[in-house]
C-alpha positions as CSV (number, residue, x, y, z in Angstrom):
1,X,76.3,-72.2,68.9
2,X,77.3,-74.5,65.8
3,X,73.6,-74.1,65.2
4,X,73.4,-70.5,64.6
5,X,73.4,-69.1,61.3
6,X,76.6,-66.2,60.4
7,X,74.4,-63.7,60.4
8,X,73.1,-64.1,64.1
9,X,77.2,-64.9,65.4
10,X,77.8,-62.0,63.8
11,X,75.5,-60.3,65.4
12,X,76.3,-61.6,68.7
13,X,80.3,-61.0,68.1
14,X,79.0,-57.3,67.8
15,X,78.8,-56.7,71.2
16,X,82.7,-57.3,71.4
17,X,85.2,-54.9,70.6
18,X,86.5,-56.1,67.1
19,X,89.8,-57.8,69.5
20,X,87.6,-59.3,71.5
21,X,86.0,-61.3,68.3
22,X,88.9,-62.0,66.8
23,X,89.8,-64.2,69.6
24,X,87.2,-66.7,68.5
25,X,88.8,-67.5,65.3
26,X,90.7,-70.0,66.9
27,X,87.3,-72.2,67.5
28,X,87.3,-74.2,64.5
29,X,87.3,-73.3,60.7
30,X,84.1,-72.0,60.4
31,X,85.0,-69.1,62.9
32,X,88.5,-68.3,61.6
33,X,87.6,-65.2,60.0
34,X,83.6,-64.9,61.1
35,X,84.9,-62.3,63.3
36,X,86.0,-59.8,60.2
37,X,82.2,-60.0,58.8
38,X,80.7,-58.3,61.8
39,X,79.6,-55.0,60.7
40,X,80.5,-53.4,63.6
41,X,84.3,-52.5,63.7
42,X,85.6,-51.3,67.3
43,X,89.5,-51.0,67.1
44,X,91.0,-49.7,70.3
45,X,95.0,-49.1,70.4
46,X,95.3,-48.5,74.0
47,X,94.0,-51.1,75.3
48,X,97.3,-53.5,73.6
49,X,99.8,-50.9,74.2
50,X,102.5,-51.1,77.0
51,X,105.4,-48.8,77.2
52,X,108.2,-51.1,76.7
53,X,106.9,-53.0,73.4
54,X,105.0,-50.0,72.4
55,X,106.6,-49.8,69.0
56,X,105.9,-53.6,68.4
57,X,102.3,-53.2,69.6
58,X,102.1,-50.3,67.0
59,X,103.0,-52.3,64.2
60,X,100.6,-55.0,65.2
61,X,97.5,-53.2,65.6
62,X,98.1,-51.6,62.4
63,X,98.7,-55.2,60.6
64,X,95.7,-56.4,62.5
65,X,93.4,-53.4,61.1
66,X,94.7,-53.7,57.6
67,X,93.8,-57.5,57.6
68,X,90.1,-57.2,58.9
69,X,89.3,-54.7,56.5
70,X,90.9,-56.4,53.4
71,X,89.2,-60.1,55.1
72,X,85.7,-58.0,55.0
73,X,86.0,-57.2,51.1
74,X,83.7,-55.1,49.6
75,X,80.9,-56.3,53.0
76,X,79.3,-53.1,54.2
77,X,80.4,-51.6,56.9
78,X,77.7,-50.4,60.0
79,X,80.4,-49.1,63.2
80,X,83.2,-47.8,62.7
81,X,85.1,-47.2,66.2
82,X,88.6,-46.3,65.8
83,X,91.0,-45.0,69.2
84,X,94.6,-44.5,68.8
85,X,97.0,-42.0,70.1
86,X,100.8,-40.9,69.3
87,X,102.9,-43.2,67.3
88,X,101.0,-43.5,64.7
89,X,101.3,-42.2,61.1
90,X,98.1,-40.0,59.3
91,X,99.3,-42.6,56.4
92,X,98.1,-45.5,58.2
93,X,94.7,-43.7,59.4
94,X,93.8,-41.9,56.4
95,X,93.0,-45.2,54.4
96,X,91.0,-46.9,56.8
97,X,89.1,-43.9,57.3
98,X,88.6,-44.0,53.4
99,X,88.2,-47.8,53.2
100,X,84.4,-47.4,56.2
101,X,83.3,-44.4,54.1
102,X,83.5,-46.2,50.8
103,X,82.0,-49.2,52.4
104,X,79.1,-46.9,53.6
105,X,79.4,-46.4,57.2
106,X,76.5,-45.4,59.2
107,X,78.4,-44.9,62.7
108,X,81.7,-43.5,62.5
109,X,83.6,-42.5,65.9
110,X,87.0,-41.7,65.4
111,X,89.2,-40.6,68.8
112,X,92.9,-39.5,67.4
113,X,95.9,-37.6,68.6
114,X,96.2,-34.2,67.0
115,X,100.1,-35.5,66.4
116,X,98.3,-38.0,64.8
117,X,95.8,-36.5,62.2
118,X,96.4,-32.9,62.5
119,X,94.4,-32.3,59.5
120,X,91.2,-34.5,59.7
121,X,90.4,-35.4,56.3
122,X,87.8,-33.5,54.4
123,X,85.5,-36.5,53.2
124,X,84.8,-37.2,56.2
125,X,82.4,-34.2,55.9
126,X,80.9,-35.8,52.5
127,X,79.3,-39.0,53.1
128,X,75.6,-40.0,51.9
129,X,75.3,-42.6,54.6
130,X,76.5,-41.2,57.5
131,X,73.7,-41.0,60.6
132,X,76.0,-40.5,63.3
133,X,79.4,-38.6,63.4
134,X,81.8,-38.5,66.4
135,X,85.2,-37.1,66.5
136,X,88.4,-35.7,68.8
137,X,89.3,-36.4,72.3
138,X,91.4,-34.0,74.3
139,X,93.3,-31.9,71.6
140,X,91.6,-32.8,68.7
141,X,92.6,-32.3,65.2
142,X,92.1,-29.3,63.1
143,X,89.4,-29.3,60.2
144,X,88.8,-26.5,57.0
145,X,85.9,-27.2,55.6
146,X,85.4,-27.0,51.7
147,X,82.2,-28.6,50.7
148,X,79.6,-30.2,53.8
149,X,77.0,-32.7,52.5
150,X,75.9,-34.9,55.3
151,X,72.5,-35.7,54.1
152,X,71.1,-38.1,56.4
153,X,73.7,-37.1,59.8
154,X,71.3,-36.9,63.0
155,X,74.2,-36.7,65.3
156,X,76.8,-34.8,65.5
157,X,79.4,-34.8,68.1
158,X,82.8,-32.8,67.9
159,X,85.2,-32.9,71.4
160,X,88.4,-30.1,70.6
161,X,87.9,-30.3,67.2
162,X,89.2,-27.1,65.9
163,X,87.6,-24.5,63.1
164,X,90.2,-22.8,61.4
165,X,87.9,-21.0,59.4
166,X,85.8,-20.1,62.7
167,X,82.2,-19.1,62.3
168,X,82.6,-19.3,58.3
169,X,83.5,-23.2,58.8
170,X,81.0,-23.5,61.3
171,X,78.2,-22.2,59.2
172,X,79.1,-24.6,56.2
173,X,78.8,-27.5,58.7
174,X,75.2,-26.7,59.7
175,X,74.1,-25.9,56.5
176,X,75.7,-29.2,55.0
177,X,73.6,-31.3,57.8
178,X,70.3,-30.7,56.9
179,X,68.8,-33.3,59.3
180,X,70.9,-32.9,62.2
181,X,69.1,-33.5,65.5
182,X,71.9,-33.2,68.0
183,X,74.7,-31.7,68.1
184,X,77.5,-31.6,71.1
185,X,80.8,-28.8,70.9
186,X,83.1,-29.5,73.4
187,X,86.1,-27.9,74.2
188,X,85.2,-25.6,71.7
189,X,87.9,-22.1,71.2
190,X,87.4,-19.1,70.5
191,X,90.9,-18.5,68.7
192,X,89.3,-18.7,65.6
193,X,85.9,-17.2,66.2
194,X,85.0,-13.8,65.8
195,X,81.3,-15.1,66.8
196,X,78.6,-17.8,66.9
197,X,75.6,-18.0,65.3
198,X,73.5,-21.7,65.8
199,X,70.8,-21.5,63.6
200,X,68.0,-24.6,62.6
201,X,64.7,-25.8,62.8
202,X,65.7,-29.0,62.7
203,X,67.7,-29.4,65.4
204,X,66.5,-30.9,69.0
205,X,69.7,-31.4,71.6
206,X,72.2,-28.5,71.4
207,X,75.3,-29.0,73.6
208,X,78.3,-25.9,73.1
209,X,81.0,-26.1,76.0
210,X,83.5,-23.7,74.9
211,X,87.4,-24.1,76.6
212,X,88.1,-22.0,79.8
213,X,90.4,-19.1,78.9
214,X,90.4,-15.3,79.5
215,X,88.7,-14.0,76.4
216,X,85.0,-13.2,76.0
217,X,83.1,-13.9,72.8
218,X,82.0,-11.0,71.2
219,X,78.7,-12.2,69.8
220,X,76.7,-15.6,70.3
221,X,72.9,-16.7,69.0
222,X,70.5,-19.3,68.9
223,X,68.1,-19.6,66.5
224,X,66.8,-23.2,67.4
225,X,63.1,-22.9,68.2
226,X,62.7,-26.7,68.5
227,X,65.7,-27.5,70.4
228,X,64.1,-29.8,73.7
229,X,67.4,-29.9,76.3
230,X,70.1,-27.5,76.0
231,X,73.7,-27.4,77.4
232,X,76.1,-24.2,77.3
233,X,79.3,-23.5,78.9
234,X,81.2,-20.3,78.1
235,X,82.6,-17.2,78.8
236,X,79.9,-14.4,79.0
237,X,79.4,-13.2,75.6
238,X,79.6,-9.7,75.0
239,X,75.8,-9.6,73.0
240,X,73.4,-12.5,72.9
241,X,72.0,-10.7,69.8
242,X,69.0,-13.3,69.1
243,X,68.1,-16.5,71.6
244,X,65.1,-18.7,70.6
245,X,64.6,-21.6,72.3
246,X,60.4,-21.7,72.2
247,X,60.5,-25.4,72.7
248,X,63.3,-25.8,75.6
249,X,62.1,-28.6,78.6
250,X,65.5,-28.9,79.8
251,X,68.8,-26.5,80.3
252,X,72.1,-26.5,81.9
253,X,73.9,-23.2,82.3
254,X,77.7,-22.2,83.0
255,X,78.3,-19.0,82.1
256,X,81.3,-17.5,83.9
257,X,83.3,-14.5,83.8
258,X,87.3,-14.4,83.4
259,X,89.5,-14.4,86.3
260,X,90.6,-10.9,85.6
261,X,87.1,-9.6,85.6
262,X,85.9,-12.1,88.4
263,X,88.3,-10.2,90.4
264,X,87.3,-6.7,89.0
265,X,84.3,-7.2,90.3
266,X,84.8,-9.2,94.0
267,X,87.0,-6.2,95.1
268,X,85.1,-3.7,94.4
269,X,83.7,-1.6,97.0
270,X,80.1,-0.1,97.1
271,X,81.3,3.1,97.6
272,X,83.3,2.8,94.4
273,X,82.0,4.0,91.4
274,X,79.3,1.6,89.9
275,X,80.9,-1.2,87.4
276,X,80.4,-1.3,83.7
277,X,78.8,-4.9,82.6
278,X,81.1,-7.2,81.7
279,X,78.8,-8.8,79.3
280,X,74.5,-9.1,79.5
281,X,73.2,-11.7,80.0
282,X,69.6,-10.3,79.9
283,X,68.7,-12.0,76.5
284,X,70.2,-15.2,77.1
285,X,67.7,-16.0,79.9
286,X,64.8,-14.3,78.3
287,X,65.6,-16.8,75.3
288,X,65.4,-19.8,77.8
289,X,62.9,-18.4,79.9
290,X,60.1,-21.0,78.8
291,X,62.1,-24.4,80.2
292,X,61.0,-26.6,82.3
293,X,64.0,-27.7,84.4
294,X,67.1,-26.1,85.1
295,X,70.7,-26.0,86.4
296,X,72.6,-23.0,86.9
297,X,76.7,-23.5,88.0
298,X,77.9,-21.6,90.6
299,X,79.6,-18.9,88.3
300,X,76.0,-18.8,86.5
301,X,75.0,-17.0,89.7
302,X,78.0,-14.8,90.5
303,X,77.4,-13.9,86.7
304,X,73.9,-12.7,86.8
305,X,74.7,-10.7,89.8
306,X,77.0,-8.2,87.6
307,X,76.3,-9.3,84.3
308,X,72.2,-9.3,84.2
309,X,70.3,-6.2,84.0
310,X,67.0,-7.8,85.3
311,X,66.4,-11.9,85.4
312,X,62.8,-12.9,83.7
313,X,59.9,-14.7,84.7
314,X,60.3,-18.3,84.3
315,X,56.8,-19.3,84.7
316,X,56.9,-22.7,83.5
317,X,59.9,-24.0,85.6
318,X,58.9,-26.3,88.0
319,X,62.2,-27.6,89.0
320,X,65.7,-25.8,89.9
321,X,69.3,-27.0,90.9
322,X,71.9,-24.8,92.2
323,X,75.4,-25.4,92.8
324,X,77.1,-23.7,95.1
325,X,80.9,-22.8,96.2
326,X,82.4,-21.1,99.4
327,X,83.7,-18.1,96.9
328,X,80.7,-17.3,95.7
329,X,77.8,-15.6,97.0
330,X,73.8,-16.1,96.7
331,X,73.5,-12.3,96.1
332,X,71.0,-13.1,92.5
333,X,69.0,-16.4,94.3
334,X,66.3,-14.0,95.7
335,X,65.4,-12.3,92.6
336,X,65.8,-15.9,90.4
337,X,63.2,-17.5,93.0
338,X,61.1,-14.7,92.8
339,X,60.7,-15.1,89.5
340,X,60.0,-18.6,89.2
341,X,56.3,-18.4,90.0
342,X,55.4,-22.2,89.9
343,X,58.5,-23.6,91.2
344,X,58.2,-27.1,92.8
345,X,61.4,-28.6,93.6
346,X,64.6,-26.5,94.4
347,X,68.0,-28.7,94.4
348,X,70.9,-27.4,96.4
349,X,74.5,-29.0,95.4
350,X,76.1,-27.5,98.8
351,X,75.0,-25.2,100.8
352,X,78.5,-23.1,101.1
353,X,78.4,-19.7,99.9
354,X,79.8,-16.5,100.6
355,X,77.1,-15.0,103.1
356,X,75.7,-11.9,102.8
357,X,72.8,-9.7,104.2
358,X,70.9,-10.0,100.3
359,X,69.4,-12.9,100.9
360,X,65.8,-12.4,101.5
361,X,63.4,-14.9,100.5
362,X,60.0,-13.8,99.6
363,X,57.3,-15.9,98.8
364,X,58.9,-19.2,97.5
365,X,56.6,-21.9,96.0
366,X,58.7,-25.1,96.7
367,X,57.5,-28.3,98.0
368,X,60.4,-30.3,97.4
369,X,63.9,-29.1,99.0
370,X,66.7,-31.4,98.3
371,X,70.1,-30.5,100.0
372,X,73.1,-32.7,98.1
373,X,76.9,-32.8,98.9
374,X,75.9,-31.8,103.1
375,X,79.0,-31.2,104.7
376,X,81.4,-32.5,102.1
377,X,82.8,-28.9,101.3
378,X,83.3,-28.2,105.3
379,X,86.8,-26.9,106.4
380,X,86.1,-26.5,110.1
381,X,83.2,-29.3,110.3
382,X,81.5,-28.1,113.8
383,X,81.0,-24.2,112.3
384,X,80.8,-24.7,108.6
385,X,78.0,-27.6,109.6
386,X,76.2,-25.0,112.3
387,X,75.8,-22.5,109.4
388,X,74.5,-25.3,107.0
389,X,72.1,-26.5,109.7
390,X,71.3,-22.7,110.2
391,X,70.3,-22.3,105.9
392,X,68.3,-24.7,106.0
393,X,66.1,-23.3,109.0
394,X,66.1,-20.2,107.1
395,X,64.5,-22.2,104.2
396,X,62.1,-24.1,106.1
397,X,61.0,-20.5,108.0
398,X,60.5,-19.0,104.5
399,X,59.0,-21.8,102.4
400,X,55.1,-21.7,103.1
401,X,54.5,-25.1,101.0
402,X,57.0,-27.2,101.4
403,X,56.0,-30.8,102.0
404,X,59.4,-32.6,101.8
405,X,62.9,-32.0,102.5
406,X,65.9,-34.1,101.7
407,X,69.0,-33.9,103.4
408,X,71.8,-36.5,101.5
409,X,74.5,-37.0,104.2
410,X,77.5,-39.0,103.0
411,X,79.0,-39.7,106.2
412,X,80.5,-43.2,107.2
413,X,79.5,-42.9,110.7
414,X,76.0,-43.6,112.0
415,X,75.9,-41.4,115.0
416,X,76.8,-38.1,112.9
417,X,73.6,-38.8,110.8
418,X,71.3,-39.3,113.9
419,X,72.9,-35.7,115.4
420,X,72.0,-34.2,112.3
421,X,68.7,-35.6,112.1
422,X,67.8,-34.9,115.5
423,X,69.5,-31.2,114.9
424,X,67.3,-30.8,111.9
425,X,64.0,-32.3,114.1
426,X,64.4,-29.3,117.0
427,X,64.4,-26.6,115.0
428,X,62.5,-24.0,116.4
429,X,60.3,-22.2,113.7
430,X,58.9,-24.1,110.7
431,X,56.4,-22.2,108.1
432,X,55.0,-25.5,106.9
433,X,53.2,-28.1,108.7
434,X,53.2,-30.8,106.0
435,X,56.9,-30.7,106.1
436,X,58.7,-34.1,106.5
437,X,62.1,-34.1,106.7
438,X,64.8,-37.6,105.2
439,X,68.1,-37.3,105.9
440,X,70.2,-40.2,104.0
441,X,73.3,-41.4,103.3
442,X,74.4,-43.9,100.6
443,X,77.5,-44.4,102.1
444,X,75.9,-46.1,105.1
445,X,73.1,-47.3,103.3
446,X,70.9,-45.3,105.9
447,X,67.5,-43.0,105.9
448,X,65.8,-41.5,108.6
449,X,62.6,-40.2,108.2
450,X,60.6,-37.9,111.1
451,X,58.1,-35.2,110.8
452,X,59.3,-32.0,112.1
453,X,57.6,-30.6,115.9
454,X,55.8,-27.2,115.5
C-alpha cells in the first residue's frame, strides 16, 4: 500500500464513510491526515451517538467535521454526505453547508432534523456545480425559494421537504434546473398547494408521492413528453387538466381516495341514488396509456371503479401487476384486462379481494400468470386457501394462451407445497394446453414443476 500514490489511497479511502478513513491516520505519518483529502465527505452522526454521552458525542462530531474541512483547505470537494438529527445547532450546519458549495460540490446529500435546519438555506438552490441534489428525511425542513439556478443538476431528490410558497416555489425550482433528468417528491403536502403543474422536456424519471391525509388536490398535470418510468402516489386529484407522457415504458400507480369518501362509497347501496365522482381519473390514464409495464396499488383499483368514467386502451402494455387486499374488490379488473389488447404477463400480489359477481373475464391475452404473496394474507388458512386455489382455476378456465403459471408459496413446510401442487395439478377444466404450472417457495428453497392433466 506504501506503494500507492495519494491520489489512488484516496480513492480507495472513498469507499469508507469519512469515520471510517479517519481511522487510518494512525498508520504512520504519511496517512495522518490522507483521510481529510478524499473528495468524498460521508459524515454520519448516528452512527457515534448513544443516549447517555449523547451531548459529548455531539460536540465531537461537530469538532471532528470542523477539522476535516479546515485540514482539506481550499481541495475540491466531490461528495458531500451529511446525517444528523436533534441536538444540533443550524449554526454548526449552515457553514459546512457553505464551506462544500464554495469548494464546488458535485454530490450533495444532506439528511437533517426539521428542529435542526427548519429553514434550509437558500444557496443551496444556487450552485454552478451541482449534478446531484438530495435533501430531508422524515420531516424535512422548510424551503422559500428566491432565485433557482441549478445549471448543470440532473438529479433531484426532495423527501418531506416543504414548499411554503406551494406551486409558485415549485415552479421556480423547475425552471431554475434546466437539465434536470430525475426528479423524486416524497412525502410531498398539499398544505401549501393549491395545485401541481410538472412541466419539461428535459426530464426522464418523475417520482411525486404526496403524504396520506384527507384532502384532495384540486388540480394536477404533466407535461413531460420524455419522461421513461414514472411513480405517483396521491389522493385523487379533482382535474387531471393535461397528462403527457408520450414516452412512458414504465409506471407505478397509487391513487387512492380519502377515508371519508372510501367509505361514502363502500356503503352505498345500488338502490341508492347514483354517486357523484369523487375525482376523474379518466385523463390520468389516457395520459399514461402508451407504457409498457405497469403497477396499479390496490386503492388504484377501488379508485377507478368510482372515480373513472371509462379506462383506455393500453395497447402497448405487455406486462401488468396488481396488488390486491381483502377490503377491496376486483370490480374494475375486467374492463382494465379488456383493454390491454397485447397483454403478456399478468402479476398478482395476493389473490384476496372482496368477491363479487363482476368479475367476468373475457378474452385475456396472457401467457405468463405469476401469483405472489399465496396464502400469506389467509385468516382462516383451509377456506381463505380453497377460494385462492378456486381464482386461480377461474384464470386458467378463462386464459386461452397461457403457457406458464407461477405460484410463489412461502411456506416452511414441504408437505403444504406438495398439497398445493397436487391441488393445482387436478383441476378439472383448463383452457390452455401449453399450460405448465411452478409452484415455489424461497423459504424452503423448493420448486415443483408438472404440466397440468386435460
Amino acid at each position: 500500500m506504501d506503494d500507492l500514490p495519494d491520489n489512488l489511497l484516496c480513492q480507495i479511502l472513498s469507499n469508507l464513510s469519512t469515520k471510517e478513513a479517519a481511522l487510518t491516520s494512525v498508520l504512520s505519518k504519511r496517512w495522518r491526515y490522507l483521510f481529510a483529502l478524499v473528495p468524498n465527505l460521508d459524515f454520519n452522526s448516528f452512527s457515534s451517538q448513544h443516549p447517555e454521552t449523547m451531548v459529548q458525542d455531539q460536540t465531537s462530531f461537530i469538532d471532528f467535521v470542523d477539522r476535516v474541512l479546515k485540514l482539506r483547505g481550499e481541495d475540491h470537494v466531490s461528495k458531500f454526505s451529511l446525517k444528523c438529527g436533534d441536538g444540533f445547532e443550524d449554526e454548526d450546519v449552515y457553514p459546512w453547508i457553505s464551506n462544500v458549495l464554495r469548494h464546488g460540490v458535485s454530490d450533495l446529500s444532506l439528511h437533517v432534523s426539521s428542529s435542526l435546519v427548519y429553514w434550509l438555506p437558500s444557496k443551496v438552490f444556487v450552485s454552478k456545480t451541482l449534478v446531484r441534489l438530495k435533501i430531508g428525511p422524515e420531516d424535512g425542513p422548510k424551503v422559500k425559494l428566491k432565485n433557482v439556478c441549478l445549471p448543470r443538476l440532473k438529479t433531484l431528490n426532495l423527501d418531506s421537504v416543504v414548499f411554503v410558497e406551494g406551486e409558485i416555489g415549485f415552479a421556480k425550482l423547475l425552471s431554475g434546473c434546466p437539465m434536470l433528468e430525475e426528479l423524486s417528491l416524497r412525502n410531498l403536502e398539499w398544505g401549501y398547494w393549491g395545485c401541481c403543474y410538472v412541466a419539461s422536456k428535459i426530464l426522464k424519471r418523475l417520482t411525486l408521492c404526496c403524504a396520506h391525509c384527507d384532502d384532495n388536490p384540486k388540480s394536477v398535470s404533466f407535461d413531460t413528453p420524455n419522461v421513461v418510468y414514472f411513480k405517483y402516489s396521491d389522493n385523487i386529484a379533482h382535474k387531471y387538466p393535461k397528462v403527457n407522457f408520450n414516452s412512458l415504458v414504465k409506471a407505478s400507480i397509487d391513487i387512492r381516495m380519502t377515508n371519508d369518501q372510501k367509505s361514502s362509497v363502500r356503503y352505498v347501496s345500488d338502490d341508492d341514488e347514483e354517486r357523484e365522482m369523487v375525482g376523474n381519473a379518466t385523463k390520468l390514464l389516457m395520459g399514461i396509456c402508451n407504457v409498457k409495464t405497469l403497477y396499479l396499488s390496490y386503492d388504484t383499483l377501488e379508485t377507478l371503479n368510482f372515480c373513472c368514467e371509462a379506462i383506455p386502451v393500453f395497447n402497448n402494455l405487455t406486462n401488468l401487476t396488481i396488488e390486491s387486499n381483502q377490503k377491496v374488490g376486483w370490480d374494475s379488473l375486467p374492463e382494465l384486462l379488456k383493454n390491454c389488447p397485447n397483454l403478456e404477463t399478468l402479476v398478482f400480489q395476493g389473490l384476496t379481494h372482496i368477491a363479487t359477481s363482476r368479475l367476468s373475464l373475457t378474452h385475456c391475452p396472457v401467457k405468463f400468470l405469476k401469483i405472489l404473496k399465496f396464502g400469506e394474507a389467509c385468516d382462516d388458512d383451509d377456506v381463505d386457501m380453497v377460494m385462492e386455489i378456486a381464482t386461480i382455476n377461474y384464470f386458467l378456465q378463462k386464459m386461452l394462451n397461457l403457457e406458464k403459471l407461477i405460484v410463489y408459496y412461502n411456506t416452511l413446510i414441504e408437505e403444504d407445497l406438495v398439497e398445493v401442487s397436487s391441488q393445482l395439478q387436478m383441476l378439472p377444466v383448463v383452457a390452455s394446453s401449453k399450460c405448465k404450472i411452478q409452484v415455489i417457495s424461497d423459504s424452503l428453497g423448493l420448486s415443483i414443476t408438472l404440466p397440468i392433466s386435460l
